[in-house]
Every structure is written in C-alpha cells, then in structure tokens.
C-alpha positions as CSV (number, residue, x, y, z in Angstrom):
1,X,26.6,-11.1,58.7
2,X,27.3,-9.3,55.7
3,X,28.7,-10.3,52.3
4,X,31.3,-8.1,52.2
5,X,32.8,-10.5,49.1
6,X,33.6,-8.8,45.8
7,X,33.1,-12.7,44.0
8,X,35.2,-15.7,44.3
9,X,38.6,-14.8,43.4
10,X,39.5,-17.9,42.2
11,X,40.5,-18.9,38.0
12,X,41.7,-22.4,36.7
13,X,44.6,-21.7,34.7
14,X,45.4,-23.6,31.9
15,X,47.9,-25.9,30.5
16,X,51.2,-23.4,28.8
17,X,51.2,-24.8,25.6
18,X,47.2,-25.6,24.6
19,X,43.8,-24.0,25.0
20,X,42.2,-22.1,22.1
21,X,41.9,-18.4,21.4
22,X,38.9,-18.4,23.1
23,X,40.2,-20.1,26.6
24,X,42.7,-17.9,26.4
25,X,40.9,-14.9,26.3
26,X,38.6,-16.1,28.7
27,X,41.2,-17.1,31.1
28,X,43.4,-13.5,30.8
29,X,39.7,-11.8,31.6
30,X,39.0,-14.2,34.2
31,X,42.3,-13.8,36.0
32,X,41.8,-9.8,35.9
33,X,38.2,-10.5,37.3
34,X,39.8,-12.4,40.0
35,X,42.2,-9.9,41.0
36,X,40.2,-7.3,40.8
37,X,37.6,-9.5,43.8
38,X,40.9,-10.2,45.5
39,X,41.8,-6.6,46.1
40,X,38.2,-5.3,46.5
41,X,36.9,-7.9,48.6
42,X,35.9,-7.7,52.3
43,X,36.2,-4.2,53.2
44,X,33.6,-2.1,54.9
45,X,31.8,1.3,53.6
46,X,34.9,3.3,55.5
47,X,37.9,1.3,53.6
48,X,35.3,1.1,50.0
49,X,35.0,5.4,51.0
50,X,38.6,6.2,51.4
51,X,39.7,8.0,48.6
52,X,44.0,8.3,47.7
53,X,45.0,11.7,47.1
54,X,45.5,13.2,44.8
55,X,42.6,11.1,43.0
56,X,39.0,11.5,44.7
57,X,38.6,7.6,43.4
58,X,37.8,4.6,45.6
59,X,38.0,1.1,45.6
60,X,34.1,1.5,45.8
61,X,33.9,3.7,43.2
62,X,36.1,1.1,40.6
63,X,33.3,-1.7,42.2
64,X,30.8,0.1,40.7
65,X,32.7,1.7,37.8
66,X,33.5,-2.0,36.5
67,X,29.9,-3.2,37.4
68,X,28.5,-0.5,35.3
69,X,31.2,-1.8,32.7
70,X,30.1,-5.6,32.7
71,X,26.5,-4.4,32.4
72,X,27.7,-2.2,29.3
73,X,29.4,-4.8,27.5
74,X,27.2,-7.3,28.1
75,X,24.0,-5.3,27.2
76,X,25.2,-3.0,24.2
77,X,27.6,-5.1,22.9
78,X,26.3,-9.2,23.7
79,X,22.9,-9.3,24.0
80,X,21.8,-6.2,22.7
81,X,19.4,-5.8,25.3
82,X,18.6,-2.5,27.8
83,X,20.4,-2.5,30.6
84,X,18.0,-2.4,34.3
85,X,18.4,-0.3,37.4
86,X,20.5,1.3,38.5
87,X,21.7,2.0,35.4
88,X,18.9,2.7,33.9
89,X,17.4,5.1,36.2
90,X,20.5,7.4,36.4
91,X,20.8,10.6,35.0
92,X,23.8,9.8,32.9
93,X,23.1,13.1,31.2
94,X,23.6,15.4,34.3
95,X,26.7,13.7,35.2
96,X,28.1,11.4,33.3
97,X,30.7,10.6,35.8
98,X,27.6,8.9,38.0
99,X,29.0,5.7,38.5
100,X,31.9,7.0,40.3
101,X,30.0,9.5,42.6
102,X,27.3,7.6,43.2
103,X,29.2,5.0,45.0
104,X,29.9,6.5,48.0
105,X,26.0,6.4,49.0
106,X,25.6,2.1,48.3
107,X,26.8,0.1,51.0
108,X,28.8,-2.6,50.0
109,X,26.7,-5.2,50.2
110,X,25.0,-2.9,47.0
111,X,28.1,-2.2,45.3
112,X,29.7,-5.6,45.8
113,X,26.1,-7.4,44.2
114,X,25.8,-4.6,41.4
115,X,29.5,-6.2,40.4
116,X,28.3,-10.2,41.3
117,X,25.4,-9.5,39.5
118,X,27.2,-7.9,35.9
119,X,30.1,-10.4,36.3
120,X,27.3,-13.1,35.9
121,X,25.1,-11.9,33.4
122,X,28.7,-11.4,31.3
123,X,29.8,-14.7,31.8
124,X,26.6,-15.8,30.7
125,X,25.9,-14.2,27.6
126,X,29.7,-14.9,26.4
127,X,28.9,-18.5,26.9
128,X,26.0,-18.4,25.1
129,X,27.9,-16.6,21.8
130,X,30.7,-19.0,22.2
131,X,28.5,-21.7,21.7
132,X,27.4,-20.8,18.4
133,X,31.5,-19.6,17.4
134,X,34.2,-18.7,18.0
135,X,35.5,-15.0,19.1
136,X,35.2,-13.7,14.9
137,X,31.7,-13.8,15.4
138,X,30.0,-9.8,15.2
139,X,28.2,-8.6,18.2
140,X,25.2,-6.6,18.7
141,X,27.0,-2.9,18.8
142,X,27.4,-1.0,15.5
143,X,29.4,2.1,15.8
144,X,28.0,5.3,13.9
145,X,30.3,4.6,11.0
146,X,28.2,1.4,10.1
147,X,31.1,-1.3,12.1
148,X,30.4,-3.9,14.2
149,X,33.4,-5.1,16.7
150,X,33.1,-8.7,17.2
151,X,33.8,-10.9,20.2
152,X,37.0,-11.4,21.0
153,X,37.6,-7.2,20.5
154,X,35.2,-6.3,23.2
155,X,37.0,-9.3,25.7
156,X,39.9,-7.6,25.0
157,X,38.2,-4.1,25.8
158,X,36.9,-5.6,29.1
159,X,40.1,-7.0,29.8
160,X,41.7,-3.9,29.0
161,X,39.3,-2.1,31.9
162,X,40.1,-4.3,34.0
163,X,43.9,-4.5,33.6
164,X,43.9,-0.4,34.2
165,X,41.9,-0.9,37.3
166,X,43.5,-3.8,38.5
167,X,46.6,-1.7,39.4
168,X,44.7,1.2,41.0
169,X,42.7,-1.1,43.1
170,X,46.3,-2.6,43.8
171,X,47.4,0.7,45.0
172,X,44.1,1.5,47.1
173,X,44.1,-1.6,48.5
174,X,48.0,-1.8,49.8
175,X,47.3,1.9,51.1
176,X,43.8,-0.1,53.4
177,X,45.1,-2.6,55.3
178,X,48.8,-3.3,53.3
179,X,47.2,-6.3,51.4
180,X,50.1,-7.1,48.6
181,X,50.3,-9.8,45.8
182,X,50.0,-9.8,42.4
183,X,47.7,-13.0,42.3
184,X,45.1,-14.1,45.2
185,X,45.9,-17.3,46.9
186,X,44.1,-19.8,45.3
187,X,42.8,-23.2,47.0
C-alpha cells in the first residue's frame, strides 16, 4: 500500500504562560507544519491534481512548493550547504515557477517524501543551531547588501510560508472530500 501521508500531523503544545522564544517559535512552525500534513495528507494523484479555479494551483503543487521551501531554508540559510535533486537538477532558469508545474508529473508517494524528507533535514539543522544559541544567532545567507538574517527571522519566514499556504490548502482541501477544521485531531 501506498504512503499517501503528508507527515504526522501531530505538535505538543506548550504550557500558556512558559516556554522560551525559541519553543515558541518552534511550536507556531510546528503547528503550521502540522496543518499543512493534516490538510494534504492521504489523497491520491487525482485529488493532489485538481486544481480550484480560478488558480491553476494544487494541493500537490503547495506539497512540493513548501518542500522546495524547507530544502531552501534549510540549505541557503542553515547549513549553507547545496541543496540535492530534484532541486538541483531543475532548470530553475527556464521556469522559475518549476516547483509548481512540475508537480503534477510526481506521484504522491514523490511529492509527499520530497516534503517528509525537507521537513527533516529542517528540523534537524535547527536543532543543531539551537544547540549552540539561541534564535539571535546569524545564519549562513548574506543578502547582496552584506546582511545576514539570523535564526529566529528565517523561522518566522518559514512560518510565514506556511501560514499563507495553510489557508489555501484549507480551501483545496474542503473543496476534495469537505475535510474542515482548523487544527487536526490529535491523539
């Protein structure tokens, strides 16, 4: 059987009144992530295709759109590192859009691991810079004016993708199969 799974769509929230910057930013991102998952989750190639007039976009198209995303952030701006294939193998130059078109040809199995696999590599490399500060710290990226954005402006950049694409995929997703909710059920 297929893993037609997005990623566990499950996030611990935390007490109201404590957790540091840096929980907190974790957790907002977290909670998006998890949304996102929720309303992305278990379709097949035919509901990730279906595009919402008047907008040629997909839910498969945002999978890959926020894949391609993660991998951005994580690469340019935490680790510093080149990102692999796919992304590294697309013409970005011909069409700069390719994320987005390019969706419709991965089955979901693809698109739904291209996202798995970013969300983890992320996750991962935040930890690491956490564990030597706090979000001040400067990241790898420096913009052509000489600046450097540090950590907790690029979580709030990827939350900030995520928060716009959490209410399209919201939209998609109700337009599917009617799946509503602003939260997914949690265990």
């Amino acid at each position: 059987m297929a893993d037609n799974t997005v990623l566990d769509a499950t996030f611990t929230e935390p007490p109201l009144a404590t957790g540091t910057e840096a929980e907190l930013l974790l957790f907002a991102l977290e909670r998006s992530r998890a949304q996102f998952a929720w309303k992305c989750g278990g379709l097949d190639a035919a509901a990730l295709n279906r595009p919402h007039p008047p907008s040629t976009m997909t839910l498969g198209s945002l999978v890959k759109h926020m894949a391609a995303i993660e991998e951005r952030y994580t690469m340019e701006f935490l680790t510093g590192q080149s990102p692999g294939p796919p992304w590294s193998t697309a013409d970005w130059g011909a069409d700069p859009q390719w994320d987005w078109h390019s969706a419709a040809d991965d089955p979901p199995e693809e698109l739904y691991r291209l996202w798995r696999d970013a969300v983890a590599r992320s996750r991962a490399a935040v930890a690491a810079l956490l564990a030597t500060g706090g979000p001040d710290q400067l990241t790898r990226f420096t913009t052509e004016t000489g600046e450097r954005p540090n950590l907790r402006r690029v979580l709030v950049d990827l939350h900030d993708e995520y928060a716009r694409h959490v209410g399209h995929a919201d939209l998609m997703r109700e337009a599917i199969d009617g799946l509503v909710g602003e939260d997914p059920p949690q265990p």
